[in-house]
N, C-alpha and C positions, 0 to 999 in steps of 0.2 A: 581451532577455528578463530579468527580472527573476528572481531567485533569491533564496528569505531560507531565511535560516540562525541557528542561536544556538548557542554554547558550552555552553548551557545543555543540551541535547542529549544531551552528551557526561559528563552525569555520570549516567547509566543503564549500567552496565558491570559487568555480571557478570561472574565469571570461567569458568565451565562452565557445560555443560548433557551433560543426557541424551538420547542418544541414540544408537535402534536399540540401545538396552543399553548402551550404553559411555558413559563420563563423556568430556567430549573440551571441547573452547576453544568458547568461547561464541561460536556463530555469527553473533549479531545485534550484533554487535560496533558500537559508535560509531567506530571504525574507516574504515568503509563510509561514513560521512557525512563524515571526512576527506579520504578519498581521494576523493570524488566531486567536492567545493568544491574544491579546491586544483587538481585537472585544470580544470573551469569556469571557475575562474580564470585560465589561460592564454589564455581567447578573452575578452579584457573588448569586443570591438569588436562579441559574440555575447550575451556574460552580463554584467548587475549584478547583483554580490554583496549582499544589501540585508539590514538586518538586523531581525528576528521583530519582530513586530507581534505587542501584548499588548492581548486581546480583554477579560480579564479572567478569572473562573471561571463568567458567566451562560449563554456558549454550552456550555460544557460540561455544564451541569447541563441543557437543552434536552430532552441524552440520555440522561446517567445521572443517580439515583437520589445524594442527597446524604449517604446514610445509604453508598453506594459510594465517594465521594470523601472522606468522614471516615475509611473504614476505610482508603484508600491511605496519606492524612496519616501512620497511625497503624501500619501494619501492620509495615513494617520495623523499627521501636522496638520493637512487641509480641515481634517476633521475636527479636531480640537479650535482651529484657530474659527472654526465657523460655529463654536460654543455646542460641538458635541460631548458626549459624557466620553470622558479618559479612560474608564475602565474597556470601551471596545465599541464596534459601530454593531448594527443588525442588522447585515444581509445573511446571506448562507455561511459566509466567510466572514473572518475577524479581523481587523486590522487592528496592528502594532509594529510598533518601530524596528520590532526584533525581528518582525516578519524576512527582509531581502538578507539582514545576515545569516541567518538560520538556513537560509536557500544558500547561498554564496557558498558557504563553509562546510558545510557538508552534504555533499550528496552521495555520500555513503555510509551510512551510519544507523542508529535506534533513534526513529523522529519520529514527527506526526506525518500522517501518509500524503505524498505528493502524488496520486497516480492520475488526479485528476485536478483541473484548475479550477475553483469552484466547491462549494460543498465547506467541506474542512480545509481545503489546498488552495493554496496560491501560483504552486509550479509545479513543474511535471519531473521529478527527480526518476522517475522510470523509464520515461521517454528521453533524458538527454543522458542517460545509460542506455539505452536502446532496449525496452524491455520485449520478454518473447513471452511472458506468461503471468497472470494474475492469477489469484486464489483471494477473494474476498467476499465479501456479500453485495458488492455493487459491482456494476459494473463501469470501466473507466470510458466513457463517453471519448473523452478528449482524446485519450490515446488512438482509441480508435480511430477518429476523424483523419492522425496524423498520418496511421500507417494502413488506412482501409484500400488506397491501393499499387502497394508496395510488396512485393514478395519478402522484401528482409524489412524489418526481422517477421518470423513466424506468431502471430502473435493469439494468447489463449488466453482465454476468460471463462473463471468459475465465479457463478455470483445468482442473485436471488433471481427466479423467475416471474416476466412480468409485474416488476412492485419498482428495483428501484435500480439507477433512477432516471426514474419519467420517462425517456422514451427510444434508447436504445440496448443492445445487448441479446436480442432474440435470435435467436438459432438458425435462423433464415438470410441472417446478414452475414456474408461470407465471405465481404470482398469484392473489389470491382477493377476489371483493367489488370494491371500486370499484378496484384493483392487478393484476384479471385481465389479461394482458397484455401488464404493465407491468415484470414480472420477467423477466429474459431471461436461462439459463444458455448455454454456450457450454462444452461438454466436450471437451476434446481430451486422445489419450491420448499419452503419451511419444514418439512416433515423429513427432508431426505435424513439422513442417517448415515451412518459411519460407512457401512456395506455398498450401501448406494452408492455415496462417494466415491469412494474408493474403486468402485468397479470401473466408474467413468473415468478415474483418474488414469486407471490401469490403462483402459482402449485407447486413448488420447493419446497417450503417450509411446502406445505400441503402434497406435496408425498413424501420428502424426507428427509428434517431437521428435523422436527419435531417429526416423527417416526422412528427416528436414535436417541435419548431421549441422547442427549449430555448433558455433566454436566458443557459444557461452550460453548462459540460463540466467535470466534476471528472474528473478519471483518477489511479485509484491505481495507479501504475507498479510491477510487479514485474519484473524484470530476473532473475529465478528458473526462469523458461522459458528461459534457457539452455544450450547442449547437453550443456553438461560441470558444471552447478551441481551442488552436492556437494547437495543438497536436496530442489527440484522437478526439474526439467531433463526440457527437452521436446526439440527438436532446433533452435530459434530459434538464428542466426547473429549475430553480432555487424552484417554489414552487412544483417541480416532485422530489424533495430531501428530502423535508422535509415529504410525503405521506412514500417513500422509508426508512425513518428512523424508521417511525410509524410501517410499517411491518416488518420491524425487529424486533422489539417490541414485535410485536405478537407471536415470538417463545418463548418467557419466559425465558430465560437464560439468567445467568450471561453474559454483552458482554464487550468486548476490543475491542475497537477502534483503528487502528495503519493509520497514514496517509499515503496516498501513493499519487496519481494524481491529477493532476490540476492545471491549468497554466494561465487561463484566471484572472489576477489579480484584473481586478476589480471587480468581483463576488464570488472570492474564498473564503473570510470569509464568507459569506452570503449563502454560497452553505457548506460549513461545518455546520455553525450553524444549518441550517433547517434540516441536516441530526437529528444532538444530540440533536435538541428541539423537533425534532420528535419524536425521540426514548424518548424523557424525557415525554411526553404528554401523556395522557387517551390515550386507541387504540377507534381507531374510525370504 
């Protein structure tokens, strides 16, 4: 399995963030794409480490608005030169200079999650891959807006019920226009469990992925439904990742993996791996 990665990644690093009221260590830490590569690097007989593939700036403009991609260029400079603090700004999102190249140079690779613009993201690296399915604890607002009514791609979302964030992702939003359909939420609420999961994961995939015959799988992995994630945290196990990787599996498609969730750091290498050694494994 192939893994790309860039250093380049690694220069998005806030120092804090807000939350629940308290100023506390920036949770979306490039940390997390450390610790993730260097575990994967133990299994080279399972993982090539390979390194970012540079698309250029055409796919990204596909999705955003160029008049959005000059203001990134520009925004942490604006900030500083108007005597804001250098270590980072406080909206939802963080600016830094590292921000548009970390976007530019890899959108495919072990980063901080693009599934949504806003939040933690700046850009939609699943949407200018065209993505057909999420697995996190949020749900990606943005993408949806892009592809709410569009038949391609198929697009699925597992993620926290009613919580976050704020005000889309409910079971009832299915698509509108030639997209009716084609939107598929998947709400589960904090208590779900490995069983639970999985059984929806099963149906999903039996009444809807599979007989939509895509000729790829994007999955934005959030490892955020974990039972102890200081974050999302649903009741997923660390060995309910690796069963969950296995069924993916079972759709047959080419997949890309793009990372997105997950914060509980001493389990997070260990909760990726079992997802991709699942997906690497006989289905069972």
């Amino acid at each position: 399995m192939k893994v790309f990665y860039s250093d380049v990644c690694l220069k998005h690093a806030p120092q804090n963030e807000i939350l629940s009221g308290n100023f506390v260590e920036y949770l979306e830490s490039p940390s997390r794409i450390t610790l993730i590569k260097e575990h994967l690097s133990q299994f080279p007989e399972k993982f090539e480490i390979c390194s970012h593939l540079d698309y250029g700036i055409e796919p990204i403009l596909s999705i955003h608005d160029n008049d959005y991609i000059e203001y990134l260029k520009t925004a942490y400079i604006e900030w500083c030169k108007a005597g804001g603090d250098k270590k980072g700004v406080i909206p939802e999102a963080f600016f830094h200079k590292g921000i548009l190249d970390s976007s530019k140079m890899n959108l495919k690779n072990i980063k901080s999650p693009f599934a949504k613009a806003g939040l933690y993201c700046f850009d939609l690296s699943c949407c200018i891959t065209e993505d057909t399915w999420e697995a996190t604890y949020e749900s990606a607002q943005v993408c949806i807006n892009i592809f709410y009514s569009q038949s391609n791609p198929l697009y699925v979302s597992f993620h926290g019920s009613n919580d976050y964030p704020y005000f889309t992702g409910d079971e009832t939003e299915i698509g509108d226009g030639d997209g009716k359909g084609y939107n598929i939420n998947i709400s589960l609420n904090q208590e779900t469990v490995d069983e639970e999961y999985l059984e929806k994961l099963k149906i999903v995939i039996r009444d809807k992925i599979i007989p939509y015959n895509a000729d790829f799988l994007v999955v934005s992995l959030g490892v955020d439904t974990y039972k102890d994630d200081p974050i999302g945290g649903m009741q997923i196990t660390t060995l309910g990742y690796k069963r969950i990787g296995n069924l993916i599996k079972s759709i047959g498609l080419p997949t890309l993996f793009i990372m997105e969730g997950g914060y509980h750091m001493e389990t997070l290498k260990f909760n990726v791996y079992n997802v991709l050694s699942g997906f690497d494994e006989e289905l069972r």
